[in-house]
Every structure is written in C-alpha cells, then in structure tokens.
Backbone as CSV, one residue per row, in Angstrom:
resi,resn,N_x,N_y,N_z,CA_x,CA_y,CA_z,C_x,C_y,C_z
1,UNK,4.819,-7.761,-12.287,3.550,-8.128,-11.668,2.462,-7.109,-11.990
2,UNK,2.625,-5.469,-12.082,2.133,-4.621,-12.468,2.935,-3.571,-13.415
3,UNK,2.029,-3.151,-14.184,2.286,-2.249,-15.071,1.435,-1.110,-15.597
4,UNK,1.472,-0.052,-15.063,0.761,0.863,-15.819,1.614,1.799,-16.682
5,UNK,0.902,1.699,-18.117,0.966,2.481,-19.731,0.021,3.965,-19.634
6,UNK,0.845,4.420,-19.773,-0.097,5.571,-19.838,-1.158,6.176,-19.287
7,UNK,-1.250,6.058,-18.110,-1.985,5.784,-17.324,-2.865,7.909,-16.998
8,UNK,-3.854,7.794,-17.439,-4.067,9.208,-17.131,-5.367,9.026,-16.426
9,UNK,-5.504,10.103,-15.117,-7.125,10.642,-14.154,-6.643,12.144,-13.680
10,UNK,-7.848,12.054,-14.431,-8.470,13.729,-13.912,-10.025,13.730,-13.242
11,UNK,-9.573,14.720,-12.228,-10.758,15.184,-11.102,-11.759,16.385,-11.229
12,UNK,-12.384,16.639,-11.769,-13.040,18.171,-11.958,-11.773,19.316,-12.156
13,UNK,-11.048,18.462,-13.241,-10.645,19.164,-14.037,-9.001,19.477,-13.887
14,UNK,-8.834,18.471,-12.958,-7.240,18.516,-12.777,-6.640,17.163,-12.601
15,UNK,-5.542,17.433,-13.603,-4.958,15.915,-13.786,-4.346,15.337,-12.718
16,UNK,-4.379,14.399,-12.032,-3.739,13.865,-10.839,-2.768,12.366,-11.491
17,UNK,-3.090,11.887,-12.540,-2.232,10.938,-13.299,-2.166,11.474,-14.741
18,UNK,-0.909,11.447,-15.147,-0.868,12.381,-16.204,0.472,11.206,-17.124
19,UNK,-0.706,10.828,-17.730,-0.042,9.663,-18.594,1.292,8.935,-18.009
20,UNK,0.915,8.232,-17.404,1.876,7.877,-16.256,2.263,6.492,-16.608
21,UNK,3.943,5.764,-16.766,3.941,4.881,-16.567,4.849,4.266,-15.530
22,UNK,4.527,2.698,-15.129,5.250,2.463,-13.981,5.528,0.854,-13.787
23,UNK,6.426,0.757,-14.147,6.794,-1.212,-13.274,6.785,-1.572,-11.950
24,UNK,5.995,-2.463,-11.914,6.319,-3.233,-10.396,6.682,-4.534,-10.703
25,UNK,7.696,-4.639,-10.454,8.313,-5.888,-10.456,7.873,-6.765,-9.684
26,UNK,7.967,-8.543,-9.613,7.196,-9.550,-9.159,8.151,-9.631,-7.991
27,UNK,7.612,-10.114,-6.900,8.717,-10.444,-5.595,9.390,-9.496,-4.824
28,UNK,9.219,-8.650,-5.236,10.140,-7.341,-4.327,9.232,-6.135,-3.935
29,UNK,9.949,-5.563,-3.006,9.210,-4.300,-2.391,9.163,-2.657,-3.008
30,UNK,8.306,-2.656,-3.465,8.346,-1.280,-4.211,7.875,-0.126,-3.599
31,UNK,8.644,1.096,-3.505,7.507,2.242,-2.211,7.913,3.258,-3.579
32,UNK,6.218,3.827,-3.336,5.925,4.837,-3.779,6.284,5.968,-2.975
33,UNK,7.109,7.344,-3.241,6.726,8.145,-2.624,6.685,9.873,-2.988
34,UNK,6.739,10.226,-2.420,6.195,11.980,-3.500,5.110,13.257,-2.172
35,UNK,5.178,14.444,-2.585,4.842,14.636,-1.497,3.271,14.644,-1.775
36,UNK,2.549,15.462,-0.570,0.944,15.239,-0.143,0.298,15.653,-1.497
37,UNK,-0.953,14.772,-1.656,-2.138,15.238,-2.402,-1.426,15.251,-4.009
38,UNK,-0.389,14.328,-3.940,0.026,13.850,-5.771,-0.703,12.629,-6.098
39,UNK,-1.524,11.911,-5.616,-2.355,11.243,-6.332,-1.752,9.810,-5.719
40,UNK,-1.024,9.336,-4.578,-0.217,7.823,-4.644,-1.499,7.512,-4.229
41,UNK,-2.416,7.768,-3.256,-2.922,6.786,-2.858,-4.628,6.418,-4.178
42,UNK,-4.497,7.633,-5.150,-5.221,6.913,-6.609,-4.540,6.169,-7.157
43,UNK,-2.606,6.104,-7.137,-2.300,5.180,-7.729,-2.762,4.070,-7.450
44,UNK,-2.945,3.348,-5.929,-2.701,2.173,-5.676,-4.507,1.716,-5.810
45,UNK,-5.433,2.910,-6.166,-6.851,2.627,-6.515,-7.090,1.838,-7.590
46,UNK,-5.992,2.767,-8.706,-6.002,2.130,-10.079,-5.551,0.593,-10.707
47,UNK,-4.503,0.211,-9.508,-3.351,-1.117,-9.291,-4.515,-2.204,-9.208
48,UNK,-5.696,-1.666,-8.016,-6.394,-3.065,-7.602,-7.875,-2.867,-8.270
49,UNK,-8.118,-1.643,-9.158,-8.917,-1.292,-9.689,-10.151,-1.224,-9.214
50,UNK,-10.205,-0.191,-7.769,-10.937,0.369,-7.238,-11.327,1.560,-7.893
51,UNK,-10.528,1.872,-9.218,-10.546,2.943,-9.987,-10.393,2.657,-11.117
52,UNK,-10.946,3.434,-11.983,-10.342,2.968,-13.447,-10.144,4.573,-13.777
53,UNK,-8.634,4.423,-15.432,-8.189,5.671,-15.949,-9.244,6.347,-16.957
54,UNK,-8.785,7.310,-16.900,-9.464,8.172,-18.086,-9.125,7.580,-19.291
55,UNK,-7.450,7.127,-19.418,-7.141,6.392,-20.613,-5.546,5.647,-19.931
56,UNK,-5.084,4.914,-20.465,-4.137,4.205,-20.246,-4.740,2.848,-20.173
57,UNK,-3.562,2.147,-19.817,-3.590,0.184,-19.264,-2.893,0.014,-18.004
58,UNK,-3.564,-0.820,-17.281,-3.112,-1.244,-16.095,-3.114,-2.619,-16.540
59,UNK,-2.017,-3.177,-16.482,-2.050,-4.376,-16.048,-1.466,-5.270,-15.696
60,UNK,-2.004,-6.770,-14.543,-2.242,-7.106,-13.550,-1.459,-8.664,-13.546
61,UNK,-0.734,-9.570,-13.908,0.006,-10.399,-14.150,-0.154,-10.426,-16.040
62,UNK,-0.420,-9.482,-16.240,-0.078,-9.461,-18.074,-1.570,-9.543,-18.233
63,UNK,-2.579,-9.095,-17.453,-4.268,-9.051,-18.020,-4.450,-7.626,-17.260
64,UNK,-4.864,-6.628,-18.755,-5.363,-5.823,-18.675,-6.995,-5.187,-17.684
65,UNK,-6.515,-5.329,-16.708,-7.822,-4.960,-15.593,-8.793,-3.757,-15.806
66,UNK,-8.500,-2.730,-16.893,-9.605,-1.423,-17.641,-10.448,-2.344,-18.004
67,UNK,-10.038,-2.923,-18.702,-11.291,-3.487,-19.668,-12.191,-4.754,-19.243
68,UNK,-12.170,-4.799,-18.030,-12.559,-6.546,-17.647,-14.186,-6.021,-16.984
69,UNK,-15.166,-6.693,-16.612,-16.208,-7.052,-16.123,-16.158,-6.909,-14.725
70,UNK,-17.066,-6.778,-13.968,-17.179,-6.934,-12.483,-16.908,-8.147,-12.216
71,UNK,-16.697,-9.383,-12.775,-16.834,-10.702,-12.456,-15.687,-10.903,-12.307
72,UNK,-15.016,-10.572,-13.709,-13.654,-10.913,-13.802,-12.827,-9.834,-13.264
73,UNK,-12.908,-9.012,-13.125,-12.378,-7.906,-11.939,-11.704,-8.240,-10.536
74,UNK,-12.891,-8.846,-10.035,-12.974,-9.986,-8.876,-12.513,-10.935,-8.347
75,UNK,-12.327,-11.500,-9.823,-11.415,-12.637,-9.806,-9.704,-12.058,-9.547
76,UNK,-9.201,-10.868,-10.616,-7.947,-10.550,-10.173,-7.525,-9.841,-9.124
77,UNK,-8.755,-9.102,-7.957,-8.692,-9.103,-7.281,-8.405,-9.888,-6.078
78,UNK,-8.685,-10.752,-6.275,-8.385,-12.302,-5.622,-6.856,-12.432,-5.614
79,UNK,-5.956,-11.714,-6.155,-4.576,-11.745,-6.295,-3.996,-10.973,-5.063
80,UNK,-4.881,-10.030,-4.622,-4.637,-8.924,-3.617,-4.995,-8.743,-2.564
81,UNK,-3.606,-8.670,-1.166,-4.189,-7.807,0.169,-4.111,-5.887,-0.197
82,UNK,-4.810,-5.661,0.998,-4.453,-4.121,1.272,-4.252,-4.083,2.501
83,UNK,-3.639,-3.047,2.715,-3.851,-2.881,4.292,-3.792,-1.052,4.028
84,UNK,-4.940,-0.412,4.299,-5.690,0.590,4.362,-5.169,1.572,5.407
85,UNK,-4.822,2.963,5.119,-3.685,3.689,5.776,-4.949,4.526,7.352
86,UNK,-5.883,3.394,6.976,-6.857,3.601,8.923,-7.098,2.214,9.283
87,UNK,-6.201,0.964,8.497,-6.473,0.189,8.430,-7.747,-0.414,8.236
88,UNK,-8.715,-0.140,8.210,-10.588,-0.189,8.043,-10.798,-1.182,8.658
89,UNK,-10.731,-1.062,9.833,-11.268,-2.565,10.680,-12.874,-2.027,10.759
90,UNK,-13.577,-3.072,11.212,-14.924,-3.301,11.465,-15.012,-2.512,13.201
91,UNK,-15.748,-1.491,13.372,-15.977,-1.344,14.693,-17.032,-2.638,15.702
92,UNK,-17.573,-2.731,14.698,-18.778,-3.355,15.475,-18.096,-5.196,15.956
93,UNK,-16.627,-5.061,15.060,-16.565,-7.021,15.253,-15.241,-6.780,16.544
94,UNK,-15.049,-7.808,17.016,-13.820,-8.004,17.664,-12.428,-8.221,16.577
95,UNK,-11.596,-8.350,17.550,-10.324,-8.644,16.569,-10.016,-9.981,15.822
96,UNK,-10.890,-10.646,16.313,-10.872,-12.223,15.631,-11.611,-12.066,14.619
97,UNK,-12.431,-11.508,14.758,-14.177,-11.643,13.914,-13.200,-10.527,12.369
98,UNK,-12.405,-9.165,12.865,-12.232,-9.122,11.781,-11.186,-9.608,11.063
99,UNK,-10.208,-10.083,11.903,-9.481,-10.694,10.693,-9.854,-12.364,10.203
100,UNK,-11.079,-13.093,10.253,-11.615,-14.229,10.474,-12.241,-13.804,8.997
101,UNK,-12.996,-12.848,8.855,-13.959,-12.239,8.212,-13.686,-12.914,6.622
102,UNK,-12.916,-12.340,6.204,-12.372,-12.826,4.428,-12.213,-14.456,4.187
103,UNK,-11.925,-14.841,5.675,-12.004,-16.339,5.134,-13.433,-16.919,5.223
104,UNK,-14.389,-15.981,6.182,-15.057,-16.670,6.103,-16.437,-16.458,5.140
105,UNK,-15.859,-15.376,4.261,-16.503,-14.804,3.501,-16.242,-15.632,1.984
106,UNK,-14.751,-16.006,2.150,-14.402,-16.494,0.762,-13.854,-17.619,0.347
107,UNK,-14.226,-18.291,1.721,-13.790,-20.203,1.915,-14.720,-21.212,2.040
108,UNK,-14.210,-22.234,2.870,-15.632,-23.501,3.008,-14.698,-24.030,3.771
109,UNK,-13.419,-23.032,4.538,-12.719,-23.916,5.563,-13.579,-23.877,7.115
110,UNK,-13.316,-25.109,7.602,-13.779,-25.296,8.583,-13.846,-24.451,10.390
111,UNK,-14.481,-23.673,10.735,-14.510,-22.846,11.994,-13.123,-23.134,12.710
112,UNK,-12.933,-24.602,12.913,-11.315,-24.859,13.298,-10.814,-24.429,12.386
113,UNK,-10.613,-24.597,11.374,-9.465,-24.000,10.216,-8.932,-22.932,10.246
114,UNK,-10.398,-22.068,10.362,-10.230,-20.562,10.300,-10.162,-20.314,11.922
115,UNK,-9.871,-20.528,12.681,-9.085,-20.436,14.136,-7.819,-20.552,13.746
116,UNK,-7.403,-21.890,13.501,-5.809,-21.787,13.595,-5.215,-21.098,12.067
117,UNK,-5.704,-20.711,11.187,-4.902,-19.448,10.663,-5.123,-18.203,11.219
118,UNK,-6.694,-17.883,11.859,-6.235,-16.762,12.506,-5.277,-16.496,13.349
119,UNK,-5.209,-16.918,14.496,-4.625,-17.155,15.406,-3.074,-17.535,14.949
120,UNK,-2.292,-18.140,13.965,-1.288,-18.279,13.471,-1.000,-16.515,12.498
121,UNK,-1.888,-16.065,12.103,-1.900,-14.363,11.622,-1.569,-13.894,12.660
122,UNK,-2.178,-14.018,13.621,-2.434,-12.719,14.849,-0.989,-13.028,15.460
123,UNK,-0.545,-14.359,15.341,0.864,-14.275,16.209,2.051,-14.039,15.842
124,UNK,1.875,-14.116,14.471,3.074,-13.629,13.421,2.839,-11.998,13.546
125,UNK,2.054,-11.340,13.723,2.250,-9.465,13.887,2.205,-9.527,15.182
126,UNK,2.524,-10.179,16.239,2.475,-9.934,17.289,1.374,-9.904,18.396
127,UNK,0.024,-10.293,17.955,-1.173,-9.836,18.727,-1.715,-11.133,19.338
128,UNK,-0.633,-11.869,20.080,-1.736,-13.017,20.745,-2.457,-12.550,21.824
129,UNK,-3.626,-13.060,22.183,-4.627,-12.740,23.287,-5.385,-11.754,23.163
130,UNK,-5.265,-10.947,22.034,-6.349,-10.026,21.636,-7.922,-10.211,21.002
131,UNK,-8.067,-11.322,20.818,-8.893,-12.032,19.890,-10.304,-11.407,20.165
132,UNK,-10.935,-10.935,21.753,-11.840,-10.568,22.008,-11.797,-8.964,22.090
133,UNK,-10.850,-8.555,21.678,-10.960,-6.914,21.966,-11.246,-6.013,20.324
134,UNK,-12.039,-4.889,20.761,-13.009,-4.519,20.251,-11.695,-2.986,19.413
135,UNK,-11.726,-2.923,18.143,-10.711,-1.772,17.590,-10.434,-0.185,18.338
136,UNK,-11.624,-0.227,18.923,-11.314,1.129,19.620,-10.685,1.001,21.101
137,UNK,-10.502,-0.483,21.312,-9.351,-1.168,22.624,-8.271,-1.223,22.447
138,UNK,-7.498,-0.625,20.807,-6.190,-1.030,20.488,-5.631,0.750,19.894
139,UNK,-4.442,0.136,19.990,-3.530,1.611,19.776,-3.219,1.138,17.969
140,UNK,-2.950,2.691,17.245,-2.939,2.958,16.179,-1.814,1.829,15.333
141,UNK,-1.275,1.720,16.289,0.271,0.353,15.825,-0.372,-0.714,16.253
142,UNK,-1.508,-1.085,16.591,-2.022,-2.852,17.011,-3.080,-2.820,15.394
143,UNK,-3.644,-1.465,15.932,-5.104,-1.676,14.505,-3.991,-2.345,12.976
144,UNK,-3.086,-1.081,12.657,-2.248,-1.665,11.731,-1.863,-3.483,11.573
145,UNK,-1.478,-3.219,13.016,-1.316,-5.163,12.650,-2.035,-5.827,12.641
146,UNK,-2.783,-5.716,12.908,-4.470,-6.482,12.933,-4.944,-6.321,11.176
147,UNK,-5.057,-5.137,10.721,-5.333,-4.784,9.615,-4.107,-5.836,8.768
148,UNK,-2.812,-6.038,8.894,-1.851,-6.901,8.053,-1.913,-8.524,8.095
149,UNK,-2.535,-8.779,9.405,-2.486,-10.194,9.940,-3.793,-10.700,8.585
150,UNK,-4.921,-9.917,8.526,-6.018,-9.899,7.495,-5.811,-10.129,6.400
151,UNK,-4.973,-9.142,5.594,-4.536,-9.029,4.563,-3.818,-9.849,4.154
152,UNK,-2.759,-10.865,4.510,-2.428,-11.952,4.720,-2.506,-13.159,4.757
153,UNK,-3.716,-13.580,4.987,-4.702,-14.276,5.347,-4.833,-15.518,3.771
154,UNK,-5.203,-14.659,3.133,-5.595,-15.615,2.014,-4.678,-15.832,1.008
155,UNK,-3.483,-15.570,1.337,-1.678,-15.707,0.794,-1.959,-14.912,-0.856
156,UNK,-2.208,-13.592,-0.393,-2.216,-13.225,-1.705,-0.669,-13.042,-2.546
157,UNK,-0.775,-12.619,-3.872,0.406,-12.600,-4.714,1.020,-11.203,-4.262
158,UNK,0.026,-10.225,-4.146,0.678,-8.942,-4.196,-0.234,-8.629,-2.424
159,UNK,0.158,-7.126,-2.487,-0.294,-6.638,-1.199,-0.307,-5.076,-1.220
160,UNK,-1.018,-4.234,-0.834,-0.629,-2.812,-1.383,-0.770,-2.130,0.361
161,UNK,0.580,-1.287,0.704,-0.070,-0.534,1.786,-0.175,0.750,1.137
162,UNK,-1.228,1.563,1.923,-1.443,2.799,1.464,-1.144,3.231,3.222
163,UNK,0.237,3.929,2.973,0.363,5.087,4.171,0.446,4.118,5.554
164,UNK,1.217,2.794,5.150,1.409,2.062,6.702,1.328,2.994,7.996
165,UNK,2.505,3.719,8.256,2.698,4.117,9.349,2.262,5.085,9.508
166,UNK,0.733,5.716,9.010,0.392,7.392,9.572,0.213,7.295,10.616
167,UNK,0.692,8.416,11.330,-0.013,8.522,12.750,0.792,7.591,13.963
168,UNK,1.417,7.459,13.509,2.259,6.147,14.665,3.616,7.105,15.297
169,UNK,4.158,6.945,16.366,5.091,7.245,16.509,6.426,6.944,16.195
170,UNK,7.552,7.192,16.044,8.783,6.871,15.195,9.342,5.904,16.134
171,UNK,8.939,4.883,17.067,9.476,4.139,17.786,8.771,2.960,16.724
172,UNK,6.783,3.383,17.212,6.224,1.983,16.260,6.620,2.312,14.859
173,UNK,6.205,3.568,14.063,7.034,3.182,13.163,7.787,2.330,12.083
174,UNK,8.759,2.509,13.173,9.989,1.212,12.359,9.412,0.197,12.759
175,UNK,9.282,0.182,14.098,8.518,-1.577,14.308,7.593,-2.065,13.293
176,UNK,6.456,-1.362,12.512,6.032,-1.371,11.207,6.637,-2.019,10.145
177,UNK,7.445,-0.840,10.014,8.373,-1.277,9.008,8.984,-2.558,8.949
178,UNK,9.867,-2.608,10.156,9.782,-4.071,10.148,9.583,-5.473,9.782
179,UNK,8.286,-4.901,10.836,6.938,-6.376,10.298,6.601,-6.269,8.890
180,UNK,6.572,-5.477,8.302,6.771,-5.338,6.924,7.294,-6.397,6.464
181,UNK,9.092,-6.118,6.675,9.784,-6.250,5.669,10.147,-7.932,6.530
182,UNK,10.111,-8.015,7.601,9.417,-9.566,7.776,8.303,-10.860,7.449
183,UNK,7.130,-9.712,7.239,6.327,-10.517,6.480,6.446,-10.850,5.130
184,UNK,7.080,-10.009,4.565,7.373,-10.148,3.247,8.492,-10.789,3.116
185,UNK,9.719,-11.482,3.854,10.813,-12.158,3.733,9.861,-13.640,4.132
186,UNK,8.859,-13.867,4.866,7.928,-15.124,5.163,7.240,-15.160,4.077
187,UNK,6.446,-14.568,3.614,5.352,-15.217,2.668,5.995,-14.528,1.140
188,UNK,6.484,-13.843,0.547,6.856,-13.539,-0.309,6.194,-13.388,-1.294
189,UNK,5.373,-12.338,-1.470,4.099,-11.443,-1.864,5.106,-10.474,-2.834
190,UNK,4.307,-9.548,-3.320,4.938,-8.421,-4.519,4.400,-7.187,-3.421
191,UNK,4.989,-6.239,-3.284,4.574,-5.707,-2.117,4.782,-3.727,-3.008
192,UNK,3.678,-3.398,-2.477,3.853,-1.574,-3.074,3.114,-0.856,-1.051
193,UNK,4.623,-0.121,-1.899,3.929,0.518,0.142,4.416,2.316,-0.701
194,UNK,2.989,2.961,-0.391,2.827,4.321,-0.553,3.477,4.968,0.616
195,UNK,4.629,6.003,1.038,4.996,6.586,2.197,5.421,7.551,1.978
196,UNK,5.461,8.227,3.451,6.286,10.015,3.124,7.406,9.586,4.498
197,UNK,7.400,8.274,4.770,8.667,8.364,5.668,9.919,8.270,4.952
198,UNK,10.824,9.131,5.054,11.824,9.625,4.725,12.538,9.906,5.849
199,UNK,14.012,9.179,5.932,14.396,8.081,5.399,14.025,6.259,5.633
200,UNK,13.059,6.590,6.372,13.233,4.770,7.029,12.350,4.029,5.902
201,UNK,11.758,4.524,5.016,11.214,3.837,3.758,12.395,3.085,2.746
202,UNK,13.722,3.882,2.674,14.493,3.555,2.435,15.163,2.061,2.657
203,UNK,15.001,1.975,3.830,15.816,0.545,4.577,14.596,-0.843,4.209
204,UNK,13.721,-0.418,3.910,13.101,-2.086,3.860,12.730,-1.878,1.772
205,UNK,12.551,-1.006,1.129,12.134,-0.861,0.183,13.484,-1.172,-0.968
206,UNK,12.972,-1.984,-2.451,14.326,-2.332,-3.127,14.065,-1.613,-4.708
207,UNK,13.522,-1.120,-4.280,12.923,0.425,-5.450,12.305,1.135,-5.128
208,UNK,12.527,2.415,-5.580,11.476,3.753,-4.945,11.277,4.098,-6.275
209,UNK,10.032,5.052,-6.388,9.491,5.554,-6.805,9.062,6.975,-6.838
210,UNK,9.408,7.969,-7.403,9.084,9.188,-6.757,7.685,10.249,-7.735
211,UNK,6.611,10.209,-7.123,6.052,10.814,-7.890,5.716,11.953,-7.986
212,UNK,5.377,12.755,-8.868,5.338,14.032,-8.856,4.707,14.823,-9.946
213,UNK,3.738,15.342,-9.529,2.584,16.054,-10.659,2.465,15.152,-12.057
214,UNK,1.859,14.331,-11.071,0.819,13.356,-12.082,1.974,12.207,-12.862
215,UNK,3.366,12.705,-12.810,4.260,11.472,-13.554,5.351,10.883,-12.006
216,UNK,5.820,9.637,-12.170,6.732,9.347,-11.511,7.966,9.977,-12.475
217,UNK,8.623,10.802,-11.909,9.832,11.350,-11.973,11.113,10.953,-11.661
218,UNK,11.120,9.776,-11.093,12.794,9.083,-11.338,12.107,7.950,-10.553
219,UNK,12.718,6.706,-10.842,12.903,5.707,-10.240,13.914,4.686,-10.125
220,UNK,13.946,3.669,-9.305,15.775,3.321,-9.189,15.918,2.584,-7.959
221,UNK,16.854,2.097,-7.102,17.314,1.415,-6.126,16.892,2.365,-4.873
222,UNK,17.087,2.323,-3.645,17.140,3.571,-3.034,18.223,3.998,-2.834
223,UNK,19.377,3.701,-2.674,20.400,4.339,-2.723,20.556,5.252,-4.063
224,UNK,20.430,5.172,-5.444,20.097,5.918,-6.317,18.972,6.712,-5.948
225,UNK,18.124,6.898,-5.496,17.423,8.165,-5.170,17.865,8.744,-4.523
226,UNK,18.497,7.888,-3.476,18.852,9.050,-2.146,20.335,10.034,-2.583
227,UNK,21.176,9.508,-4.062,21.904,9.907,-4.308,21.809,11.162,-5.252
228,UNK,20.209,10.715,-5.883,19.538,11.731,-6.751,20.134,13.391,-7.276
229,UNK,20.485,13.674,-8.071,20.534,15.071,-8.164,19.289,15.732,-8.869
230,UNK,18.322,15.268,-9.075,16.976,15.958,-9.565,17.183,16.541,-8.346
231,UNK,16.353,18.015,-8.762,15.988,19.006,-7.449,14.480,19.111,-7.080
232,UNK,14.008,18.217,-7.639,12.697,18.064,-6.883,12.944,16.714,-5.949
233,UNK,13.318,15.335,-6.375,13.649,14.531,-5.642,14.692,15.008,-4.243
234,UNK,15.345,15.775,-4.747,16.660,16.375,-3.695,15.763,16.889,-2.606
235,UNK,15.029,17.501,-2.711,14.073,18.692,-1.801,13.148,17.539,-1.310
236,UNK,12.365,17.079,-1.515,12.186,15.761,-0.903,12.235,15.476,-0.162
237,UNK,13.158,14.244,-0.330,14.071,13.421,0.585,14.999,14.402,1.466
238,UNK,15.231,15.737,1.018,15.893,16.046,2.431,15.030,16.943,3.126
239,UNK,13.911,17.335,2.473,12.940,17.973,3.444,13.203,19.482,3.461
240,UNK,13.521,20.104,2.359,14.251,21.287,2.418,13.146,22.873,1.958
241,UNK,13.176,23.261,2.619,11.675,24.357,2.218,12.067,25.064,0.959
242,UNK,13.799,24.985,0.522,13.963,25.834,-0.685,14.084,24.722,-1.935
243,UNK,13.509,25.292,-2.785,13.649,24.552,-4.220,12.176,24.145,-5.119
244,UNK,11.747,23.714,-6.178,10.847,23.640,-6.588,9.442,22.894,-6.386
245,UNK,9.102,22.331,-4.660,8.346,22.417,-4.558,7.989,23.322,-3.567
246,UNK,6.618,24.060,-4.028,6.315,25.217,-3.083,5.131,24.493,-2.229
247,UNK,5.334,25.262,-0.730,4.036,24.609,0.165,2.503,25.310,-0.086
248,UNK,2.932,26.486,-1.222,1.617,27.079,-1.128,0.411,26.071,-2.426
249,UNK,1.650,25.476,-3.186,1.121,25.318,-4.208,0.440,23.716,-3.889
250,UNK,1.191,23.197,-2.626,0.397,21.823,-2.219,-0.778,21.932,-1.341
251,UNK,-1.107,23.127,-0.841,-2.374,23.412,-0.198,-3.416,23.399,-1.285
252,UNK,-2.754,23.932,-2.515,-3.860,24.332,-3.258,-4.051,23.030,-4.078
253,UNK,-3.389,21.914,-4.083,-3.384,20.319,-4.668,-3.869,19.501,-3.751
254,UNK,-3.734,19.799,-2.379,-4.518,18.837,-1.095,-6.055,18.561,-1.376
C-alpha cells in the first residue's frame, strides 16, 4: 500500500531520514517504533505527504506522491485518515460538529445522512450522548476517540496514528489499543500506528518496525523483534539504560 525508496530529510543540517526504505503492506497493521526525536512522526508526514524528501520515492498505491501537484496530491490524500497524537479536534465546535466536519466539507450527503454516520462513528468508539460537548469537556481517552470516530468517517484505505496513546493512562491505554485493533478488524483499512508502548504495541500490531537514526533497522513479525538480538532493538524493547543508545545523545536529537 506504501513504499518508501530511499527516502532521505534533513533539518538545518541533520539527517532525520537517511535514505530510508520501508513496506507497508495492504490490510494489516504496521507500528512504527524507535525511541524519541528519530523522526517517526516525519515518517508518517512523508506517507500522507504533508512533507516531501530531500530525495527518495514515496509511494502511495504504486503512484509516486514527490512528484504530483497540489491537485493531485489531494486526490491521494483522499485515500487517508489520521488520527493526530493531540488528536486536533476543533475547540471552538462540539463533538458532533467535529467529527460531522469532513463530511460535510467533502460530500453532498444529506444533514440526515451525516447524523446517522455520525452518530453510528460515535457509537462504534464508544461516545454516545456526547454530541453536544465541547473538547475541553472530555478526557484525553474520549478526545482520542472522537479524533478516530472522524478519521473513519469517509472509509478511508489507509489510516495513520501518530502516538495513539500519549498521555493516557495504562488502563485507557489498552482500551485504545483495542479500539484500534477493533476498528480495524470492522472496516479493514491499512493501518501504521507510530508508538513507544512497549510491550502492548506488540499485541494488536502484525509487523513492527524499528527505527533508528534515520534508517529502520530491523523489521519482522513482533514476535521476531521481541526475539531480536540486535542490541539496539534489545535495549529498546526492554528499556535497559545499558547499551548503545545513550540518553544524553537523545536530548541532543529531541
């Protein structure tokens, strides 16, 4: 479904994708993960081409998205949810108004129409009766679902989370996760979820990804990662302060 070739970005002067390549396979759940300030959440800039590379190819059901137009950009955008790791709801709308918003921005369905898919969104993540409450009325695990019920909405092919569960507690969490890996057994989307949860990324994800100074550095099933003997993947996933990544050197990459 995606593919990036060679994929290279640099920032005032430091490479954060460093000729990078990567498969995402069609239909299945792919998590990126790697530790802070390695560039996942430019990866998933470059995927929906909120970004473009310094050099490489991205591309997007077999069409190269570098080289396309704002028009046609747009159009393959049209392939894609996000759901945004602050979820980006609208302060100023209610909870209907924002997840209502894309359809009614990018349809000609009828005010009923766009009721009963909202309202069929909002009840599949769990949020009936919220419809009038305002984002700063909801806890960090409702905004999220509110933010997925959206994203959803217009049955895209793919879906990208960046950083589902920051900030949530390890109860919501998994409940996250979850709804995740529920919504994606219902609508059956191509799904890339960026995370540093370790291990519960593991249980809904059917490839990982591990990235690391600018290249993904192993990829595989998760049980093959988690079996990993790379010692950067090892240190990782078990969270271990000794071995080759240093914390001084990710302050200075944050």
């Amino acid at each position: 479904m995606i593919k990036l070739i060679d994929v290279t970005k640099t920032f005032d002067n430091q490479v954060v994708l460093n000729k990078l390549n990567l498969v995402i396979p069609t239909g299945k759940i792919t998590a990126v993960i790697g530790p802070s300030g390695e560039g996942k959440s430019v990866l998933l800039k470059h995927m929906i081409g909120l970004m473009r590379p310094d050099s490489g190819k991205v591309l997007v059901d077999g069409e190269d998205i570098t080289v396309l137009g704002h028009t046609a950009l747009n159009r393959v955008r049209e392939k894609f949810g996000m759901l945004f790791q602050n979820a980006a709801l609208f302060d100023s709308m209610t909870v209907y108004e924002n997840v209502a918003f894309p359809l009614e921005e990018k349809t000609g369905l009828s005010p009923a129409e766009i009721r009963d898919k909202v309202h069929e969104a909002l009840e599949h993540v769990g949020l009936t009766g919220v419809d009038k409450k305002f984002p700063d009325e909801l806890s960090g695990g409702m905004k999220k679902r509110v933010g997925l019920a959206r994203a959803i909405l217009l049955d895209p092919k793919i879906i990208l989370f960046d950083e589902p569960t920051t900030g949530l507690d390890p109860i919501v969490c998994r409940a996250t996760h979850q709804l995740i890996k529920d919504t994606y057994a219902r609508y059956g989307f191509t799904a890339v979820v960026v995370s540093h949860e370790i291990p519960e990324i593991f249980d809904i994800a059917e490839q990982v990804a591990m990235l690391y100074q600018g290249e993904i550095l192993e990829m595989g099933k998760p049980e093959e990662i988690q079996n990993s003997t790379h010692p950067v993947v090892r240190q990782f996933i078990t969270g271990s302060l000794e071995g080759p990544i240093h914390l001084y050197e990710r302050r200075l990459r944050m």
